[in-house]
N, C-alpha and C positions, 0 to 999 in steps of 0.2 A: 485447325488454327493452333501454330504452336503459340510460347512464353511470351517469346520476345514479339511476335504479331499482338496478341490482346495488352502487353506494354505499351505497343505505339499508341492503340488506340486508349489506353489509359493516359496517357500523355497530353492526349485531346481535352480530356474532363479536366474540369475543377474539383472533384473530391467522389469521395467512394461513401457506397451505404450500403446498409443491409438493413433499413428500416422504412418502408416507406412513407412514416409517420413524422419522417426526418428527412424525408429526402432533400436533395438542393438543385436545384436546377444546372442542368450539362454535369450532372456527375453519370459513376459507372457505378451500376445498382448489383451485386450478387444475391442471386436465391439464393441461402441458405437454408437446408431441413433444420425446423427445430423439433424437440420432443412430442410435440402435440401440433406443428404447424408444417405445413410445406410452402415456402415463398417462392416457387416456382409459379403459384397461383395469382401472386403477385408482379407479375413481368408485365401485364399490359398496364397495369395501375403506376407503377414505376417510371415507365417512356411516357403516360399521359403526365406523369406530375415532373417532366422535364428533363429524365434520366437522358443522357445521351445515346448509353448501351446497357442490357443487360445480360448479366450471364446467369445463363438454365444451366439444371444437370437434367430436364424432362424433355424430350422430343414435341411433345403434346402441348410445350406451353411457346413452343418457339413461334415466332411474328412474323419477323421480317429480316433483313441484313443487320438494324439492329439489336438481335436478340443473338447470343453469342451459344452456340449448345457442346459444355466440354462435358468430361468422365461424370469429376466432382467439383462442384461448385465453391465449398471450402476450401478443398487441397489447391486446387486454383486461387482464388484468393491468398492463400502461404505462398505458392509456386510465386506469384506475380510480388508479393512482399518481399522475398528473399533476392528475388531478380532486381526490383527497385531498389533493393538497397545497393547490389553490386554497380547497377548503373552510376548509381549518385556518388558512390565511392567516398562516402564522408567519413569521419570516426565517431561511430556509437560507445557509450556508455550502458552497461546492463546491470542493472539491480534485482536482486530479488531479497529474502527472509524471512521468517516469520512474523517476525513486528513491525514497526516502524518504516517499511518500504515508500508508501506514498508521503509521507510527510520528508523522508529524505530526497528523494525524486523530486520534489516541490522547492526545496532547502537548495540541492544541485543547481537545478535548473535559474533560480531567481541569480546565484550565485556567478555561473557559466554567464547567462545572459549578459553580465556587465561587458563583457568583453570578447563575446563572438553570437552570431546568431544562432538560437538554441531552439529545438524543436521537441517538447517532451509527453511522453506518456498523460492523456486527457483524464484526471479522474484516477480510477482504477482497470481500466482497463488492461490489463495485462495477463489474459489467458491465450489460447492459441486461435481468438477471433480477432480481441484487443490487439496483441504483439502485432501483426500483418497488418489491423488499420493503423497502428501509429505508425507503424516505419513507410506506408503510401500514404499519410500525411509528409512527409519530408518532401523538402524539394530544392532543385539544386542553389537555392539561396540559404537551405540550412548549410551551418558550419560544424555544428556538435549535435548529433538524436542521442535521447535520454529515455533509455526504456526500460520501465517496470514490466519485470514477468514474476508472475502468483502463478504456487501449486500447488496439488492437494494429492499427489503421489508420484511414485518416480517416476523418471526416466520424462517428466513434462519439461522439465529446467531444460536438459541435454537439448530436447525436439525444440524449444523455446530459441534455443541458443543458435542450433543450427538456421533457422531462418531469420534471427537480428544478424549474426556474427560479428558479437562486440569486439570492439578494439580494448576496451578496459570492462572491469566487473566489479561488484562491492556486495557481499552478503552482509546485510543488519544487525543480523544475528543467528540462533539456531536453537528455537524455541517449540515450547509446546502448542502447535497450531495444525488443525489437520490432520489427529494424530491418529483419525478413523483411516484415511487414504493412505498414511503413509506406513502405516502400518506400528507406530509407535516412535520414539523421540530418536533412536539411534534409523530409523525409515528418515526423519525429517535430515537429519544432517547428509545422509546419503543424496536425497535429490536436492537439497538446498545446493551440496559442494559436486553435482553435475555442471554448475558454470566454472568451479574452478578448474574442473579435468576439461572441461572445452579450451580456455583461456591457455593453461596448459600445453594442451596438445599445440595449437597456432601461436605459441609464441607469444603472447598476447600480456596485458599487468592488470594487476589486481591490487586495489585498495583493500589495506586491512588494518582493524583496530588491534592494536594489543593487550586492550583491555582483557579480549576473550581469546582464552587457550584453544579453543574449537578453529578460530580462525588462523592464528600461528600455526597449528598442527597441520590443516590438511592446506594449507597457500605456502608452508615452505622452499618446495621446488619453482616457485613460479614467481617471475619476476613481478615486485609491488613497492609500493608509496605507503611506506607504514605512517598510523598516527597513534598518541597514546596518551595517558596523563602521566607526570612526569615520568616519564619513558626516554632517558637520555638518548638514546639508539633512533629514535621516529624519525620520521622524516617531517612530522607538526607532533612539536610537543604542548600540551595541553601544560598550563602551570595550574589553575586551580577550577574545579565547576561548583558550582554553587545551585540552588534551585529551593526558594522561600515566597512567592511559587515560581515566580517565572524563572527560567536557566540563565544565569550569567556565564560564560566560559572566560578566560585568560590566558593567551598565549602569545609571548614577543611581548608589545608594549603596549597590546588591544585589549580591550575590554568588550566582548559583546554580548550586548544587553537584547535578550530575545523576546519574543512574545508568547513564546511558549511552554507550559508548565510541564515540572516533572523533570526529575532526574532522568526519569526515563528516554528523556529526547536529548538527554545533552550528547549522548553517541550520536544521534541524526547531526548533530550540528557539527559536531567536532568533523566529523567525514565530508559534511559539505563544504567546512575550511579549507579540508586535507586536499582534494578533490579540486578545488578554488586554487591555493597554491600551486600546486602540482602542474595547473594549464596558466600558470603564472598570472592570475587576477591579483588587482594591487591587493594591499589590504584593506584600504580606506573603501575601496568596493565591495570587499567580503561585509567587512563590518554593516555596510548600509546594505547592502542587499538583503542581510539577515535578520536585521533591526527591524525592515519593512515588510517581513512577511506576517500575515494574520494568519492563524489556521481558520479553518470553516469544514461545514459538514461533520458536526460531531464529532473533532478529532480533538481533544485536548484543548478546545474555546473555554474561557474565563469570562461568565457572562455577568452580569446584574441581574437580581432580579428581585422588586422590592427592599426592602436591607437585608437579603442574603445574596451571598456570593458564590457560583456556581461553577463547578469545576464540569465541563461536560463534554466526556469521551465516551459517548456511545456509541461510534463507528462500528466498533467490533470491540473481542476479546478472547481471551484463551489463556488458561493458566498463567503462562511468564507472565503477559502481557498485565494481569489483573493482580499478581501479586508483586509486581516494584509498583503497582499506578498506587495498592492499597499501603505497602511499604514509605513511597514518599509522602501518598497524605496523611499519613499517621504522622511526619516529622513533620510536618508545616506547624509553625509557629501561633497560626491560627485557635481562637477559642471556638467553642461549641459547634463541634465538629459532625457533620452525619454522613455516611456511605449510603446508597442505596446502587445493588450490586445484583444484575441479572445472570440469568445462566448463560454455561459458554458450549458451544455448540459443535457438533464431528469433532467429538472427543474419541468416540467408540467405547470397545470395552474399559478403557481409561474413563469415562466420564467421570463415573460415583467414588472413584479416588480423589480423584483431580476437587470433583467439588467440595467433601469431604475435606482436604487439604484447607481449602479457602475458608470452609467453617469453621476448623479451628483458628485458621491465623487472627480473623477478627474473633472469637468468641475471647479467645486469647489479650485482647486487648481493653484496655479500660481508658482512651482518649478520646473514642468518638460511638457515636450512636452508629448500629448501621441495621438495615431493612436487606433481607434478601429477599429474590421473587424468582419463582419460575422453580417446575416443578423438580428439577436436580436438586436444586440447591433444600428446599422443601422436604426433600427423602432424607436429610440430613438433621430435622429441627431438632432442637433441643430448646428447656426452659432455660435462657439468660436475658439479665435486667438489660443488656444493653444489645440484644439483637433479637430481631423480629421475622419471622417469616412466610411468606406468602407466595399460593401457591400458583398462583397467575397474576398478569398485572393490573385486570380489574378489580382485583379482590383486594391489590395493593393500591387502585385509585379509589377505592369506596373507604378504603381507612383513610387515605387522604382528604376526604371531604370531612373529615371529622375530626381535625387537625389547622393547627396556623405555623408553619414556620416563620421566624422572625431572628435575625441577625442571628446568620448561619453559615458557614461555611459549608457547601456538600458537593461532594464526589459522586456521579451518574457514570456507572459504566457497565454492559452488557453487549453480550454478542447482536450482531446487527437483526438475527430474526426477534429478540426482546423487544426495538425499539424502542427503549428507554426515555428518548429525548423527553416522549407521551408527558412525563413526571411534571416538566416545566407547566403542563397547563393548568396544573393543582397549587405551584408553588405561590 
């Protein structure tokens, strides 16, 4: 059975899975091997719980007509994602970068939506399982797909690229994330700017900030929708950002007032302006589109919590990421300030620099209390009156039972295996 035969029969379902803890009835269920599992074993569990068809890559687990048996079950799943997409013929948007990806994806999409039907990346999914279920999520009532692809060495962006095949691109930025896979920071710019030599190669435009030299330098040749802060030349000029916490931006006669903190996110906004204008949304849409998003999932939420105020981004982190988050809240105007700061994680032989670097910036500082935890940051302790450190995060919850925070200002941020969020149950 070749592409385009198991297309028809995708065509049939309502939605695809690879989980059958998730399944949904009349979808098309793919085995996938995982590391420690084969979901080939799961094919009859699949059609009982409503699958319409499954695809094997095992002889041994095939049923009936509908149990599908190709080479590989994955590469199938891409082969069939890349086909759906040329079917539907829509124009994709493709994002990736070290920081800030999902929250701009999120920012695009609320934005887009005012004014076309928009279909975007769930979450994070955007590896080479992610990429292929969101683009057979699209369907020919989508007008714009919005897809996040994440990686953690080269030449994944390129393999990412070839099966969305975006019409436009936009890298974040080009930071310290991943820098075990990718072999070090000048590894990250290499496979981050594999969408630009796609885009590139097909003719294709590329949103870029001019804030960062890294994106002027390698998007030159290829045609783009600049934006910038006062950057006369842009194509959205930024007149002022502000972020005391939450990000104001100004450009034209707009003012928009976000819900989200951190200098560090006014680039995500500014590009989902750029991006907005660009497929010509009014502005009075941009504005309210942007006005209305809440983040959630530990991404930069500003919660309550008794009379303290909680700044809390413990989604993930990684060097860049962790020094503008620790940069702008040392500039919040706020009093009685405290960090509590996890380790960041597939550093590689970078690690014990990278955390080293962070222990000084706060030791360096006399505005805010701050706690590290986690045994990187711990290989670095030294005796200072305003920083404390611990070496796991039971050892930092058993000092917090012996403790009261009260009208507080504090910053949560660590890589996602830290999970951080923990902290709130002590606060």
């Amino acid at each position: 059975m070749n592409i385009q035969d198991i297309h028809n029969l995708f065509l049939q379902c309502k939605s695809v899975s690879i989980d059958t803890r998730k399944i949904e009835a009349n979808s098309m269920f793919f085995a996938i091997k995982g590391e420690n599992f084969d979901a080939n074993t799961f094919a009859k569990q699949a059609l009982d719980l409503g699958a319409l068809f499954v695809i094997i890559d095992n002889a041994s687990y095939f049923i009936d007509e509908r149990t599908i048996l190709v080479q590989n079950s994955l590469e199938t799943l891409q082969e069939l994602a890349k086909f759906h997409r040329g079917y539907l013929g829509l124009s994709v948007i493709a994002l990736t970068g070290s920081n800030g990806k999902t929250t701009t994806k999120e920012l695009i999409n609320v934005v887009l939506s005012k004014k076309f039907k928009t279909k975007a990346t769930l979450g994070n999914l955007n590896n080479h399982i992610g990429v292929p279920l969101t683009l057979l999520s699209f369907t020919k009532d989508t007008e714009l797909g919005i897809v996040e692809m994440g990686a953690n060495h080269k030449k994944e962006i390129e393999f990412l690229c070839e099966i969305a095949q975006p019409d436009y691109g936009y890298i974040t930025n080009f930071g310290k994330a991943h820098l075990e896979g990718f072999g070090g920071v000048e590894g990250v710019i290499q496979g981050k700017s594999e969408m630009y030599q796609y885009l590139a190669r097909h003719d294709k435009t590329v949103f870029v900030n001019l804030e960062d030299p890294i994106q002027v330098e390698k998007s030159k040749d290829i045609k783009s929708f600049t934006f910038g802060i006062k950057k006369s030349e842009a194509g959205l000029r930024i007149n002022t950002v502000e972020a005391n916490p939450f990000v104001v931006i100004n450009y034209e006669d707009f003012a928009v007032n976000s819900n989200l903190i951190g200098l560090y996110n006014a680039n995500n906004i500014n590009a989902a302006v750029a991006i907005g204008l660009y497929f010509k949304v009014e502005n009075n849409d941009i504005k309210a589109a942007i006005e209305s998003y809440i983040p959630e999932n530990n991404r930069s939420q500003l919660l309550k919590k008794g009379t303290n105020q909680i700044i809390l981004d413990a989604y993930n982190a990684n060097p860049s990421s962790m020094a503008v988050a620790i940069t702008n809240f040392i500039q919040l105007d706020n009093s009685n300030k405290i960090m509590i700061l996890g380790d960041m994680f597939e550093l590689g032989n970078e690690s014990s620099h990278e955390h080293k670097i962070i222990v000084d910036s706060v030791v360096g500082q006399k505005q805010s209390v701050c706690y590290l935890i986690g045994k990187d940051f711990y290989a670095h302790r030294i005796s200072n009156e305003n920083v404390s450190f611990f070496e796991t995060f039971d050892a930092f919850a058993d000092y917090l039972k012996t403790i009261t925070f009260n009208d507080n200002t504090i910053l949560i941020k660590g890589s996602r295996g830290m999970a951080l969020e923990r902290t709130l149950e002590y606060i």
